[in-house]
N, C-alpha and C positions, 0 to 999 in steps of 0.2 A: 532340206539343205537350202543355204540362203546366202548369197556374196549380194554384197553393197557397192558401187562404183562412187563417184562423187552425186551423178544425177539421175542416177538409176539402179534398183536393184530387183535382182531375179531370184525368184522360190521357188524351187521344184519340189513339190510333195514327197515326202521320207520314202511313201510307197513304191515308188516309181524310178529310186535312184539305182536300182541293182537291176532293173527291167533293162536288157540287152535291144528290144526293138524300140523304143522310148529312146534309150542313149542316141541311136541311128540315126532313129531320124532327126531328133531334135541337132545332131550334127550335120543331119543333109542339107536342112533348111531354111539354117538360120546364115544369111548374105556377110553375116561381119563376125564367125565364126565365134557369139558366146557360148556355145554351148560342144562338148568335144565328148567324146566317144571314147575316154579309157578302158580297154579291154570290155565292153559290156556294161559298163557305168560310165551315169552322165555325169559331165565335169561343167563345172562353171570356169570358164574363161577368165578371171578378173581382171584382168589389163586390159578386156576387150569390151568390158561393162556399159560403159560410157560412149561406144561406139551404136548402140543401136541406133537402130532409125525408125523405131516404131511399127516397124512395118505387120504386128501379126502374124507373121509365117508359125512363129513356135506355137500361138494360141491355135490357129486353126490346125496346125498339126497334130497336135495333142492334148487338148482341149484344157478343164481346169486343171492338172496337172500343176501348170507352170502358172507364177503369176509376172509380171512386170509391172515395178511399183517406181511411180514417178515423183523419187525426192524429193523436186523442186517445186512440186506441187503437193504438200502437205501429205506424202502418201499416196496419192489416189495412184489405182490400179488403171493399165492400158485396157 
């Protein structure tokens, strides 16, 4: 699964999108809520895409799972 913002987009591995503790947390811990917890599955936010601030919380949460890919920078991964 992959939404795109204007200057950032987020991938969460196919594997992991039905994983009910995966959704959780990646809703606990992300401060500018991209990431949401439908019933057990992760959601991408997209109106809130362009809100990150970089901060990591999703990576170290849950490790490669998730990527954060910075558009504005030809791609490259946070």
């Amino acid at each position: 699964m992959r939404a795109d913002g204007l200057f950032i987009a987020v991938a969460v591995d196919d594997g992991v999108v039905d994983d009910a503790a995966t959704a959780a947390k990646l809703a606990e811990v992300c401060p500018v809520d991209i990431f949401g917890d439908a019933g057990g599955r992760v959601e991408l936010v997209e109106q809130n895409l362009d809100e990150c601030v970089l901060c990591r919380l999703c990576l170290d949460a849950v490790g490669d799972v998730v990527q954060v890919i910075k558009l504005y920078d030809d791609g490259a991964e946070l």
